[in-house]
N, CA, C and O atoms as CSV, one atom per row, in Angstrom:
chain,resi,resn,atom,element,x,y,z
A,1,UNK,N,N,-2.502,-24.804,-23.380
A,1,UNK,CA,C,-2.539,-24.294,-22.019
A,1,UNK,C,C,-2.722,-22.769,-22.050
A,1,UNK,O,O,-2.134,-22.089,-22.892
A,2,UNK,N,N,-3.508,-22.257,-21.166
A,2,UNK,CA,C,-3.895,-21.266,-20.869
A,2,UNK,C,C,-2.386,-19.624,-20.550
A,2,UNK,O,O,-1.733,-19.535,-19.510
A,3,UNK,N,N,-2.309,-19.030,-21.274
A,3,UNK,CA,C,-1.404,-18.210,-20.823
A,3,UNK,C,C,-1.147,-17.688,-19.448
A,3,UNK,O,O,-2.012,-16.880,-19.109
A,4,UNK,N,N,-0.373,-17.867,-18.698
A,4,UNK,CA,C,-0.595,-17.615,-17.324
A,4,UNK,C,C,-0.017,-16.096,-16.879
A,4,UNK,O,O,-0.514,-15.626,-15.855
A,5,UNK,N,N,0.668,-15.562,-17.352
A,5,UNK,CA,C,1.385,-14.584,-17.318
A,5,UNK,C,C,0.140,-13.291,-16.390
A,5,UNK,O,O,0.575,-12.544,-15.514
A,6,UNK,N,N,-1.102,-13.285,-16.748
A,6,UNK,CA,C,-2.109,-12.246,-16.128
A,6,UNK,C,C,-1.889,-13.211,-14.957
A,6,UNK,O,O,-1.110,-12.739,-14.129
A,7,UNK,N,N,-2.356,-14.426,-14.657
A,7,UNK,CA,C,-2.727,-14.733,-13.459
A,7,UNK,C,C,-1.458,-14.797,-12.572
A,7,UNK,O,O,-1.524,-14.854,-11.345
A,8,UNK,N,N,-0.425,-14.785,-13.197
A,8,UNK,CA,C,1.066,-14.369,-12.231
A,8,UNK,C,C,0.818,-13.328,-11.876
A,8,UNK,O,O,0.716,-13.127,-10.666
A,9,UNK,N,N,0.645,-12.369,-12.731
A,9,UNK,CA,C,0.992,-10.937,-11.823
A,9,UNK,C,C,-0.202,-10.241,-10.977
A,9,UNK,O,O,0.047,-9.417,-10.097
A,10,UNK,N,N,-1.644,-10.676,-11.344
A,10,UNK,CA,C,-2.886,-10.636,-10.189
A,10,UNK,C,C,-2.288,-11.737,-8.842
A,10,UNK,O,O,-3.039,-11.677,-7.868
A,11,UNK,N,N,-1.337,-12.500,-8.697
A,11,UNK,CA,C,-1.033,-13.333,-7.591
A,11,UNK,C,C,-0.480,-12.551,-6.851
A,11,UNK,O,O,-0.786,-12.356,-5.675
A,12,UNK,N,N,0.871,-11.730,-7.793
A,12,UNK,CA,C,1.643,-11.295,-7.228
A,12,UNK,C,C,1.839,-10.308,-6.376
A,12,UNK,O,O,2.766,-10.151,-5.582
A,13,UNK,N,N,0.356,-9.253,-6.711
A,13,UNK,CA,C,-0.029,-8.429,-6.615
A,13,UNK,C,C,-0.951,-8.495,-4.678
A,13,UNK,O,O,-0.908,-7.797,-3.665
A,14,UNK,N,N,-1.765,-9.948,-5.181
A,14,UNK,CA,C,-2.839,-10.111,-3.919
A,14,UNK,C,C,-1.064,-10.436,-3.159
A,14,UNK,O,O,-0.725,-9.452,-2.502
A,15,UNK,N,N,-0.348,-11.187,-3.155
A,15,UNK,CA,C,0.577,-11.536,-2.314
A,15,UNK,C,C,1.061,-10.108,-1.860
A,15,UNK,O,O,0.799,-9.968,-0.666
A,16,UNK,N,N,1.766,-8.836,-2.476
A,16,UNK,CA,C,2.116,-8.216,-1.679
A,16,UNK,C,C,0.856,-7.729,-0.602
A,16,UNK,O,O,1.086,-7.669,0.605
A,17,UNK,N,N,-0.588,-7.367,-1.207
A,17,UNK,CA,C,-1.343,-6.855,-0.341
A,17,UNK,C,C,-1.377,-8.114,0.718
A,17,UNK,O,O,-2.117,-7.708,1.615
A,18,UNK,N,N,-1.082,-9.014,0.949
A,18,UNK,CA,C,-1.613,-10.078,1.568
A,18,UNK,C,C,-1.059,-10.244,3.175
A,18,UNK,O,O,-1.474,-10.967,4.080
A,19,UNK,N,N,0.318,-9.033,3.122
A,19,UNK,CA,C,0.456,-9.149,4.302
A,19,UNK,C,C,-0.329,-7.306,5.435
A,19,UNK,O,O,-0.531,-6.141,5.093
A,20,UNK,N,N,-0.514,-8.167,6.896
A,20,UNK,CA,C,-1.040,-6.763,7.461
A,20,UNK,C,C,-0.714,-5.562,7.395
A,20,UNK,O,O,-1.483,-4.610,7.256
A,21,UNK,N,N,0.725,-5.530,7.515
A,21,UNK,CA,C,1.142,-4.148,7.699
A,21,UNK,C,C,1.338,-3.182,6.120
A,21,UNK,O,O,1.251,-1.987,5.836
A,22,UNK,N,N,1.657,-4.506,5.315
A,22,UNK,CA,C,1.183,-3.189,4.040
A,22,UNK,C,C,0.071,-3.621,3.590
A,22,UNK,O,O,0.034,-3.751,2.366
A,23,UNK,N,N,-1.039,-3.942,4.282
A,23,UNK,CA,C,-2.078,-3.732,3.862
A,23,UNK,C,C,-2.845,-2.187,4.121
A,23,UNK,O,O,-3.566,-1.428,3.474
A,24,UNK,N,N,-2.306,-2.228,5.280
A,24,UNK,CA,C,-2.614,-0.920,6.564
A,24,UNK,C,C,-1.820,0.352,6.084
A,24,UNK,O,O,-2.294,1.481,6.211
A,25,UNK,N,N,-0.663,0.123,5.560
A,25,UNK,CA,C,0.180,1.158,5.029
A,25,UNK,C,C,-0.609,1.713,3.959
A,25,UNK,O,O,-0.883,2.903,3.804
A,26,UNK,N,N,-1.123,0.237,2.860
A,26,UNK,CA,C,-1.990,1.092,1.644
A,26,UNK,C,C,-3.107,1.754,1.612
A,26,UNK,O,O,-3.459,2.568,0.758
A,27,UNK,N,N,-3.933,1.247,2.979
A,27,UNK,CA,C,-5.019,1.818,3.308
A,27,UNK,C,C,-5.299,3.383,3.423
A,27,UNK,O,O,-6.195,4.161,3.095
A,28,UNK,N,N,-3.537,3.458,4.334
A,28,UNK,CA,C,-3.329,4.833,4.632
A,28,UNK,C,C,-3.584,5.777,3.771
A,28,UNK,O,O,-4.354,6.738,3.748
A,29,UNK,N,N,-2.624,5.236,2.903
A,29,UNK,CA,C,-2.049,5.959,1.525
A,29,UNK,C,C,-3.073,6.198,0.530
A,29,UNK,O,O,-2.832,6.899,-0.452
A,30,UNK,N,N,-4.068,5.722,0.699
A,30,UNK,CA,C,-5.289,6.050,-0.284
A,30,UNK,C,C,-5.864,7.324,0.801
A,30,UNK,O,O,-6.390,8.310,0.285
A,31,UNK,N,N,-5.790,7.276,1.637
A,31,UNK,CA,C,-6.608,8.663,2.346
A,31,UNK,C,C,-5.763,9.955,1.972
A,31,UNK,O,O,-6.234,10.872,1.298
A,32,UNK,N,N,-4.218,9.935,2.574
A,32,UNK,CA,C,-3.106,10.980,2.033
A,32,UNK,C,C,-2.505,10.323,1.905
A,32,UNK,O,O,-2.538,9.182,2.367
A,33,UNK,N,N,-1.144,11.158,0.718
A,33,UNK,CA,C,0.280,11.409,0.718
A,33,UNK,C,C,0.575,11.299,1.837
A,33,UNK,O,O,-0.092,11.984,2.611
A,34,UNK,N,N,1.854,10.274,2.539
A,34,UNK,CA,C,2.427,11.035,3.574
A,34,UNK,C,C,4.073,10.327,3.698
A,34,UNK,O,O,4.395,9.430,2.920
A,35,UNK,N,N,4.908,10.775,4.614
A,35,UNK,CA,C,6.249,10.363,4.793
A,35,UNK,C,C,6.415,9.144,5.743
A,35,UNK,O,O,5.502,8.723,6.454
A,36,UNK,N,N,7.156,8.831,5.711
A,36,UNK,CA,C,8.069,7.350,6.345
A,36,UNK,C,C,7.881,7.706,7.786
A,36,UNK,O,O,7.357,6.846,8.494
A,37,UNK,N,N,8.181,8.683,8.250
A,37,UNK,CA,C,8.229,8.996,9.734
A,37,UNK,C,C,6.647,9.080,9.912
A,37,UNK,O,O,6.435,7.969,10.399
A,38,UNK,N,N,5.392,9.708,9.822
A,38,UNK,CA,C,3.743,9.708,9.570
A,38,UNK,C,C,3.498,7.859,9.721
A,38,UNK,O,O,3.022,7.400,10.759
A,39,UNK,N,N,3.775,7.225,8.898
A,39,UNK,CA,C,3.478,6.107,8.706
A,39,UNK,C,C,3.982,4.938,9.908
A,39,UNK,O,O,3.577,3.876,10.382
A,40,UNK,N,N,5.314,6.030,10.077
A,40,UNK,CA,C,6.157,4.564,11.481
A,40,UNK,C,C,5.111,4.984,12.710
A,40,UNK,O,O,4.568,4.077,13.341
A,41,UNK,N,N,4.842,6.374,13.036
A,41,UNK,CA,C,4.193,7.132,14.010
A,41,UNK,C,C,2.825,6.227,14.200
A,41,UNK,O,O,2.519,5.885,15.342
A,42,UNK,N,N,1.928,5.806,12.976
A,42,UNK,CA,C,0.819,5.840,12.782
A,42,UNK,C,C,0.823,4.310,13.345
A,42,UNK,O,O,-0.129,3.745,13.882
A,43,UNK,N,N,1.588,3.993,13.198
A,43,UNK,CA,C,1.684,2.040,12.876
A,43,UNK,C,C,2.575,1.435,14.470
A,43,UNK,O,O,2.704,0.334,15.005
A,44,UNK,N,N,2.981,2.669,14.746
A,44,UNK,CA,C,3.641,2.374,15.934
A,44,UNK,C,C,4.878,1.035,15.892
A,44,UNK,O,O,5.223,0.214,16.742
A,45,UNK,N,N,5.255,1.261,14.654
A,45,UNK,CA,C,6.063,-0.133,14.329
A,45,UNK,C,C,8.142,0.524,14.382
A,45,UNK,O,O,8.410,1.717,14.522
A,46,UNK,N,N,9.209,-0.539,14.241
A,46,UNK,CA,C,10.122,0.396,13.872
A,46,UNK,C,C,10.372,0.788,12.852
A,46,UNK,O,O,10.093,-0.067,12.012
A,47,UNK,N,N,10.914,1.982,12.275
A,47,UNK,CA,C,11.815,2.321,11.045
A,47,UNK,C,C,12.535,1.155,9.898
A,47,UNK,O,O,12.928,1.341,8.746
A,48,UNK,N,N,12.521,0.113,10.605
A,48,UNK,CA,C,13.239,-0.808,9.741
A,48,UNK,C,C,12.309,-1.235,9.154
A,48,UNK,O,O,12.320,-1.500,7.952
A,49,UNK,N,N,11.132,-1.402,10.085
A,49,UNK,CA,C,10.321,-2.437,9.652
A,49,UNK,C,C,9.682,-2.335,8.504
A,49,UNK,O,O,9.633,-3.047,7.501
A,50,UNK,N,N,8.957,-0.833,8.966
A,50,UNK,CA,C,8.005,-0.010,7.914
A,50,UNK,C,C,8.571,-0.006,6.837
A,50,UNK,O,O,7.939,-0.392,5.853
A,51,UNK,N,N,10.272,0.543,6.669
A,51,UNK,CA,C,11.211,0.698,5.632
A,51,UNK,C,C,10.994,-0.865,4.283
A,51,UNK,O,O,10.695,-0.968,3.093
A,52,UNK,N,N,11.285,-1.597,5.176
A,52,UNK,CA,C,11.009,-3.309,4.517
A,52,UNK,C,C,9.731,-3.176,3.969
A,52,UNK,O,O,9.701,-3.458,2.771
A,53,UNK,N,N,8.907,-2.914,4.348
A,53,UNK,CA,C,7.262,-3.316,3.723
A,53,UNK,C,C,7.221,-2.136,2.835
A,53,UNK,O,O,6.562,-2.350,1.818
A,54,UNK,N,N,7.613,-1.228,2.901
A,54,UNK,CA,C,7.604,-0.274,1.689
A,54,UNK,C,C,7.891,-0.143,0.819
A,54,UNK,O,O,7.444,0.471,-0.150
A,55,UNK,N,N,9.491,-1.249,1.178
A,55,UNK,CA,C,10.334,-1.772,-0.201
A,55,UNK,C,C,9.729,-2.632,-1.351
A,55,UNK,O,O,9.876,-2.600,-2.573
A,56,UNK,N,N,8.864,-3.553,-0.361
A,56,UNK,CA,C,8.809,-4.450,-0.877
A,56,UNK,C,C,6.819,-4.066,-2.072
A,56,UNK,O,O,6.369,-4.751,-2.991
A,57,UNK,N,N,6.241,-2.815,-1.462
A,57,UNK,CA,C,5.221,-2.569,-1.914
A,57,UNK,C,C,5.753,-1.572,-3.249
A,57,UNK,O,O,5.029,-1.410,-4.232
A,58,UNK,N,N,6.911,-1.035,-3.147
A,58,UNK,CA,C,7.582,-0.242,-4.057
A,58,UNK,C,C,7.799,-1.106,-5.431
A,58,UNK,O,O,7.695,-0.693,-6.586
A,59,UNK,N,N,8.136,-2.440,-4.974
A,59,UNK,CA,C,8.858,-2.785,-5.878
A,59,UNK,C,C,8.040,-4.057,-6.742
A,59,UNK,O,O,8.585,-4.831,-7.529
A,60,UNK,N,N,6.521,-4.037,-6.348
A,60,UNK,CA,C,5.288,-4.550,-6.701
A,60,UNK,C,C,5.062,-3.928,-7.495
A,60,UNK,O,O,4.423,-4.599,-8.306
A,61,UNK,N,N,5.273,-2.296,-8.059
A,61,UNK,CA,C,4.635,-1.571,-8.397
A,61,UNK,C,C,3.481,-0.443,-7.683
A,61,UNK,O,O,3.027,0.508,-8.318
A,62,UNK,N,N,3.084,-0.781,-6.132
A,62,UNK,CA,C,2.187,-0.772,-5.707
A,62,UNK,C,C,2.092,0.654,-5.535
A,62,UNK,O,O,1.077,1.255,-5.889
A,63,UNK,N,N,3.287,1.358,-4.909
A,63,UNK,CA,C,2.986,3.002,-4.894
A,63,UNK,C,C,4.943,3.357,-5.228
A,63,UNK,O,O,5.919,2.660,-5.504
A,64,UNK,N,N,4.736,4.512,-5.044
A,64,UNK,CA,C,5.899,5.013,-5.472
A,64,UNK,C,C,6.520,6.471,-4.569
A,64,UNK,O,O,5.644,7.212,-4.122
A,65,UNK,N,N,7.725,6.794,-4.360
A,65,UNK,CA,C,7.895,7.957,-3.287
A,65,UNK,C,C,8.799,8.321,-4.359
A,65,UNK,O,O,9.477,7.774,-5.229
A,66,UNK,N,N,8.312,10.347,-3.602
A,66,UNK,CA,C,8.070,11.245,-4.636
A,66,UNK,C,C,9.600,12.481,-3.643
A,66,UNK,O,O,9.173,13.239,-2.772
A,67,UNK,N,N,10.442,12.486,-3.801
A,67,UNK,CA,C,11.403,13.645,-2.855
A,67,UNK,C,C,10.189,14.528,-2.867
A,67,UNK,O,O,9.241,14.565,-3.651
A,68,UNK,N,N,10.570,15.494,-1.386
A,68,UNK,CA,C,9.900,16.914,-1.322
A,68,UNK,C,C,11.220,17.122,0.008
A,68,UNK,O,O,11.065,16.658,1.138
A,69,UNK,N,N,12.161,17.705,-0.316
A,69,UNK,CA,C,13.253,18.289,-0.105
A,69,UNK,C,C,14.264,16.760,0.662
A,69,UNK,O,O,14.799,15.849,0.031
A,70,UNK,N,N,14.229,16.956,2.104
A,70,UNK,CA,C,14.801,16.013,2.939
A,70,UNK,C,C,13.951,14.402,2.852
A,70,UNK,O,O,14.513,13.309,2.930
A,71,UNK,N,N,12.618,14.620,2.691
A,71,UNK,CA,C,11.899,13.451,3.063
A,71,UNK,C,C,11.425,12.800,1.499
A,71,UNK,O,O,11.620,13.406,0.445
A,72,UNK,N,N,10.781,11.475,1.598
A,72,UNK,CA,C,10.433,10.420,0.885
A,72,UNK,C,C,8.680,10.952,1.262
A,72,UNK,O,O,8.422,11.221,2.435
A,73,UNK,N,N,7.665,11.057,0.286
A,73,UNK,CA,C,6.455,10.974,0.182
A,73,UNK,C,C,5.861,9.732,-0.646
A,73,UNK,O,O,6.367,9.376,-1.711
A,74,UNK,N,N,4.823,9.146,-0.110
A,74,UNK,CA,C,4.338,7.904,-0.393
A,74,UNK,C,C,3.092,7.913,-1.261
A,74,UNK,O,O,2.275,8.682,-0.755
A,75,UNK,N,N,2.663,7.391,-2.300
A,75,UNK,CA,C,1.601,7.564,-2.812
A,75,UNK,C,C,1.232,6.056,-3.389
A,75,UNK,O,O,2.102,5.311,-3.839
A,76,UNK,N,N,-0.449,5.632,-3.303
A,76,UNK,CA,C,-0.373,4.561,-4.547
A,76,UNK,C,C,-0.835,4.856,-5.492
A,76,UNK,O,O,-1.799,5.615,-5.589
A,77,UNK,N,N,-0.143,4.222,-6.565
A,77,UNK,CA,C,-0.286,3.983,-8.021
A,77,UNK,C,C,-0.667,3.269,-8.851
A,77,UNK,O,O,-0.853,3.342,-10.065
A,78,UNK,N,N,-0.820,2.256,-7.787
A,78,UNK,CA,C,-1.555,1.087,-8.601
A,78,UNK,C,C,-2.809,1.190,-8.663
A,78,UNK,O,O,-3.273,0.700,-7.634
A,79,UNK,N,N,-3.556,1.547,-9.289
A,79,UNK,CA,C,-4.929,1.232,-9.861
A,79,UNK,C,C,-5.916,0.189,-9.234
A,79,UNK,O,O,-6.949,0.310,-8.575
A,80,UNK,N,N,-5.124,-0.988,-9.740
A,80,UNK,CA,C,-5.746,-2.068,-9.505
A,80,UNK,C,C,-5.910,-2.440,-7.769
A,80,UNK,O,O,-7.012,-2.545,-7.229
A,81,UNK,N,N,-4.723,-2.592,-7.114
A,81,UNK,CA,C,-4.244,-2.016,-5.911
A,81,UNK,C,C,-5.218,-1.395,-5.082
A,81,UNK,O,O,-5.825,-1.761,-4.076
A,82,UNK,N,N,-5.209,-0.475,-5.689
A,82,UNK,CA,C,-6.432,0.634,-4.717
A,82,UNK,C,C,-7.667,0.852,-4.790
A,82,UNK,O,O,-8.310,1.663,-4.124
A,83,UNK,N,N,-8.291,-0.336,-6.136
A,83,UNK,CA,C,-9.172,-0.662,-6.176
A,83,UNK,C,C,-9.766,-1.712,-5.598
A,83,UNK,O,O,-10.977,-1.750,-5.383
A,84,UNK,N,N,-8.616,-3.022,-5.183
A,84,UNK,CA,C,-8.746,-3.752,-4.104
A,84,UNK,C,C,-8.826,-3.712,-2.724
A,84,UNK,O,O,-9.374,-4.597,-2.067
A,85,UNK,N,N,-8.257,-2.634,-2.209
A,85,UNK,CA,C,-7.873,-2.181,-1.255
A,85,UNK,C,C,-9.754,-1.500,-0.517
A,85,UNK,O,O,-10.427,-1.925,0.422
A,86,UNK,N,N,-9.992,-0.396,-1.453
A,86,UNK,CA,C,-11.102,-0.001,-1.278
A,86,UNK,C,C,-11.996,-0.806,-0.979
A,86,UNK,O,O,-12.602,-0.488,0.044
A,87,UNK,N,N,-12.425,-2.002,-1.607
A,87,UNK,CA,C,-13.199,-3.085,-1.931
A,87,UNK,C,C,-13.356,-3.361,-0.700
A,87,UNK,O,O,-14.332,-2.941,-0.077
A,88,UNK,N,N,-12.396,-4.128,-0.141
A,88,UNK,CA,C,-11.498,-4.466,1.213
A,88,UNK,C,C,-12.377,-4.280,2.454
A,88,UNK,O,O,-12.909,-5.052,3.252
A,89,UNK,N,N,-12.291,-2.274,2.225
A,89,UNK,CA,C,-12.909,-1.645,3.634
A,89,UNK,C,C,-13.717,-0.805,3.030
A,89,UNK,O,O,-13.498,0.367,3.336
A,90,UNK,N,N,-14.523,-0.967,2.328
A,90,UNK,CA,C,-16.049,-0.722,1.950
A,90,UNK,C,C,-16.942,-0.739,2.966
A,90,UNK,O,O,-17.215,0.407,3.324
A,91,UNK,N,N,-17.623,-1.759,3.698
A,91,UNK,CA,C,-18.164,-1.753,4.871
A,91,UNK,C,C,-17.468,-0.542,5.956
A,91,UNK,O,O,-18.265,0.219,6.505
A,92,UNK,N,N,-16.112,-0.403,6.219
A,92,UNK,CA,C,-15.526,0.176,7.056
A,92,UNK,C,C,-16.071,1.808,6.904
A,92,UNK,O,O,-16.537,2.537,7.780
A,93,UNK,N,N,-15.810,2.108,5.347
A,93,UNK,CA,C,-15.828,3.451,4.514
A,93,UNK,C,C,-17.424,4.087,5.350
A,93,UNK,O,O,-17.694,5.008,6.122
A,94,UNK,N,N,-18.138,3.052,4.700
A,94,UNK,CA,C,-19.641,3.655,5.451
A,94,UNK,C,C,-20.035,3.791,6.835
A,94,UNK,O,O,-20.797,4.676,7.224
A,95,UNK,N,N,-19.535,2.946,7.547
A,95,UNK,CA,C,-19.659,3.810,8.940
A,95,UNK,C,C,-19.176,4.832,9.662
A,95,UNK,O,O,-19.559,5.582,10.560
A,96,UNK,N,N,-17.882,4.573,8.773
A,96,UNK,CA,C,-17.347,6.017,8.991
A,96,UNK,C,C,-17.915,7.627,8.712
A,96,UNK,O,O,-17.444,8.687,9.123
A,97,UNK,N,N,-19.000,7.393,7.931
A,97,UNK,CA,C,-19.323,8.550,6.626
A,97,UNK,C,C,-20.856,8.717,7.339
A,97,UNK,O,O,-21.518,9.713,7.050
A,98,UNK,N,N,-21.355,7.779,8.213
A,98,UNK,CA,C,-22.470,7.562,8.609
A,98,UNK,C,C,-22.969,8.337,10.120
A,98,UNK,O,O,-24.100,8.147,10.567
């Protein structure tokens, strides 16, 4: 049998992107850095909520927050991640640029 261990963690990976709001969060986050409060603002969602999907993209590996004094800064790190992500809104990228 086939080692499955890659295809666990490419699952695990499409599963966190798989829901909307951190899909939209990662989207962000490939344009800038930005904080928890930027992101609730942007998403128009609550504090808890955003907080939850961040946790849960944190702990994918997917990005990581960086202190800059009082606040949490957001970045992704995943590679792979933000290479999917891009993929994603490719079509989007060019009309924008157009």
């Amino acid at each position: 049998m086939k080692e499955m261990e890659p295809y666990i963690e490419k699952a695990e990976l499409l599963k966190a992107l798989a829901h909307p709001t951190r899909l939209c969060i990662v989207h962000g986050l490939l344009e800038s850095e930005c904080n928890v409060n930027y992101i609730i603002s942007c998403l128009e969602l609550p504090q808890s909520t955003v907080s939850q999907q961040l946790g849960i993209l944190r702990s994918k590996g997917i990005i990581e927050g960086r202190r800059k004094g009082t606040e949490v800064c957001y970045k992704v790190t995943n590679e792979l991640a933000r290479e999917i992500v891009r993929f994603l809104f490719f079509d989007q990228k060019q009309e924008e640029d157009s």
